[in-house]
Backbone as CSV, one residue per row, in Angstrom:
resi,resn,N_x,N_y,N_z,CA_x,CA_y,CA_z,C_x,C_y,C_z
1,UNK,27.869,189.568,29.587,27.525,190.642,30.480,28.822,191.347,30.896
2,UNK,28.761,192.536,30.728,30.163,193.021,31.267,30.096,193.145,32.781
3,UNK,32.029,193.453,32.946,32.222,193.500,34.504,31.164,194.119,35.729
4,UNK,31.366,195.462,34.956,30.615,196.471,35.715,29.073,195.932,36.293
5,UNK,28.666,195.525,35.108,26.927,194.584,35.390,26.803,193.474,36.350
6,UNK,27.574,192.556,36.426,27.506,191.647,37.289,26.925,191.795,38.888
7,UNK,26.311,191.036,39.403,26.346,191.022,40.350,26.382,190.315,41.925
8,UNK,27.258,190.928,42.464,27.637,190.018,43.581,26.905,189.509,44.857
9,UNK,26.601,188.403,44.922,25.535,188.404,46.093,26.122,187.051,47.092
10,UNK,26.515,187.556,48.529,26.912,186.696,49.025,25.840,185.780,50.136
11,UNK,24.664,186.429,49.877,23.727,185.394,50.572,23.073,184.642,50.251
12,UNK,22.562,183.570,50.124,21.661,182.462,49.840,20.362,182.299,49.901
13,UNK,20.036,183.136,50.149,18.595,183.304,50.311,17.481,182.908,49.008
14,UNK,16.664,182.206,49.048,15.803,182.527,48.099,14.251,183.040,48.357
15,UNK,13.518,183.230,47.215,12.474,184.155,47.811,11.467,183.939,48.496
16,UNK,11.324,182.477,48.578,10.573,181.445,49.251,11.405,181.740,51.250
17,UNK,12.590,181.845,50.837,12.873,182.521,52.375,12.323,183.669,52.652
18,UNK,12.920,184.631,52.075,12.554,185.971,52.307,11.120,185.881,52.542
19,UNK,10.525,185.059,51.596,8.640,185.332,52.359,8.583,184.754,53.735
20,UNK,9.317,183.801,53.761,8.999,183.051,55.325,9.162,183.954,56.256
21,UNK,10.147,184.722,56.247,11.114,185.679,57.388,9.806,186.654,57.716
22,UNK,9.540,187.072,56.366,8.763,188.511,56.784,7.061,187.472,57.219
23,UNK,6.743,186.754,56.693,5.585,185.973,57.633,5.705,185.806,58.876
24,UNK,6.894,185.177,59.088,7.099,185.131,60.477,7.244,186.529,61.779
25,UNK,8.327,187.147,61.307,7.811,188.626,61.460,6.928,189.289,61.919
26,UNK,6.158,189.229,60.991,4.667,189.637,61.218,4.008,189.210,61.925
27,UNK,3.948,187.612,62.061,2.647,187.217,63.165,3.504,187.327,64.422
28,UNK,5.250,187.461,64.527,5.404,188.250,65.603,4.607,189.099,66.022
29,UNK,4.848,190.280,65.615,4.607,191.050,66.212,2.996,191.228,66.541
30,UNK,2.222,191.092,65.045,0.738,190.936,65.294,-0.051,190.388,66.489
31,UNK,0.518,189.204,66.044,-0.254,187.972,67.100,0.417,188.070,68.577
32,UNK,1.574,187.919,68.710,2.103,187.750,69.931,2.394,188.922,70.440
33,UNK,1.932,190.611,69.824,2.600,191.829,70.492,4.647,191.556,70.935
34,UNK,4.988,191.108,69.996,6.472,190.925,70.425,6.755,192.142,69.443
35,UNK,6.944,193.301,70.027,7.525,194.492,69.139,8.578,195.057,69.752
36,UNK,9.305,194.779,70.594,10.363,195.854,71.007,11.367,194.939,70.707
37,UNK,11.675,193.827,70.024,12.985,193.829,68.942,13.138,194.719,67.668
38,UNK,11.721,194.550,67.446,11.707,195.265,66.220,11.595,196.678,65.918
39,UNK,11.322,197.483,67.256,11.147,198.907,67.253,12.416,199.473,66.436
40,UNK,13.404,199.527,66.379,14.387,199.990,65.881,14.474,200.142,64.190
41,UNK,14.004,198.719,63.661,13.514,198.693,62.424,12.407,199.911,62.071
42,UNK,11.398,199.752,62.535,10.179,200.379,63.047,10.670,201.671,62.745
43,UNK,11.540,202.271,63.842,11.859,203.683,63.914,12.437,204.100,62.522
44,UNK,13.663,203.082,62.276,14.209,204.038,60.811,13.237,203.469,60.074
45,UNK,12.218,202.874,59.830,11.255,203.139,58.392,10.521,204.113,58.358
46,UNK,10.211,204.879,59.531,9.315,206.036,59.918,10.450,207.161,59.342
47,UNK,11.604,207.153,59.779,12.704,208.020,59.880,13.650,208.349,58.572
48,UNK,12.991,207.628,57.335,14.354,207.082,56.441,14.679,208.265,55.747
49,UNK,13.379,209.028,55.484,13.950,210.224,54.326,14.878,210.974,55.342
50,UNK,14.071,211.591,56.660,15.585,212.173,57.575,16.621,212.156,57.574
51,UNK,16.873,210.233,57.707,18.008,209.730,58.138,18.874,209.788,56.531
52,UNK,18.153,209.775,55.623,19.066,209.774,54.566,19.541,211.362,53.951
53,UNK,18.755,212.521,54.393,19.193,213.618,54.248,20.322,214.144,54.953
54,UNK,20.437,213.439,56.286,21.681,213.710,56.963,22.504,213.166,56.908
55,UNK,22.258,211.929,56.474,23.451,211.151,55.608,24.517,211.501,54.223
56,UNK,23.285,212.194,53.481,23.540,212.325,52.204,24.837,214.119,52.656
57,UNK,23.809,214.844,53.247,24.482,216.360,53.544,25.679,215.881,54.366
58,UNK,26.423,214.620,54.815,27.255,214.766,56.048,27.379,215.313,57.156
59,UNK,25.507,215.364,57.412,25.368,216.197,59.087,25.830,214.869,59.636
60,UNK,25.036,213.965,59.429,24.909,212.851,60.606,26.728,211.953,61.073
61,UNK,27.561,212.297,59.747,29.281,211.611,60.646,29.635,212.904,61.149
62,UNK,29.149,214.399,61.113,29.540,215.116,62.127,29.315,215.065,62.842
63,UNK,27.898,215.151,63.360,27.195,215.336,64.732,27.840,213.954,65.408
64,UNK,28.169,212.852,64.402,28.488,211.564,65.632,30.058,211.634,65.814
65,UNK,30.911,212.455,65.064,32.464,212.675,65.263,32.401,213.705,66.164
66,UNK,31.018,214.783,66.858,31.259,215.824,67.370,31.365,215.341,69.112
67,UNK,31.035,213.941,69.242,30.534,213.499,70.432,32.767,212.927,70.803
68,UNK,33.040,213.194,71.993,33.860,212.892,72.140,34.204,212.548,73.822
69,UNK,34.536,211.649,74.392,35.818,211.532,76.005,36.523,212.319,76.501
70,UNK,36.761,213.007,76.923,38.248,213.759,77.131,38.752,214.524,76.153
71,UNK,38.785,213.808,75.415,39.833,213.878,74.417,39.041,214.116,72.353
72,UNK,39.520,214.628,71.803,38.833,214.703,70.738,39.306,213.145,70.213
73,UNK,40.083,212.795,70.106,40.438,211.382,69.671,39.427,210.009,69.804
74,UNK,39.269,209.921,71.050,37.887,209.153,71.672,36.863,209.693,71.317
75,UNK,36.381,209.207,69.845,34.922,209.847,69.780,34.370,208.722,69.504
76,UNK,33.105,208.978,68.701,31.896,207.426,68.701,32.512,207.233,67.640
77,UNK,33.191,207.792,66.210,33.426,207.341,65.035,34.769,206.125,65.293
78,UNK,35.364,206.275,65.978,36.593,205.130,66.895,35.924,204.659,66.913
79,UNK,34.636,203.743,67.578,34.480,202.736,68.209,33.111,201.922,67.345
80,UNK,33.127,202.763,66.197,31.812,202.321,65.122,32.863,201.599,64.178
């Protein structure tokens, strides 16, 4: 396999996890109404084509380099 193909994966997971996680997950939120950890998830899956158009155009590191302290130096991109 050449270099380029390889691939690097530094987590351990297998898929027998990954099903557990998202089972569990789920009857979170289902069963027990525990949803406001997960709202955030929630939001960017609703949000993704958006969030990736402003990603892709470089609105979204302007608008967050446009936010600044005092000072243009102190902005949110410093502290991300």
């Amino acid at each position: 396999m050449p270099t380029v193909m390889k691939r690097v994966c530094y987590m351990d997971y297998d898929v027998t996890d990954m099903i557990y996680i998202n089972i569990t997950m789920h009857f979170q939120v289902d069963v027990y109404c525990y949803k406001k950890p997960f709202f955030p998830m929630e939001w960017v899956g609703k949000h993704a084509l958006m969030l990736f158009v402003l990603v892709a155009c470089n609105i979204a590191p302007i608008l967050i380099h446009g936010f600044y302290w005092r000072e243009p130096q102190n902005n949110l991109v410093r502290y991300i």
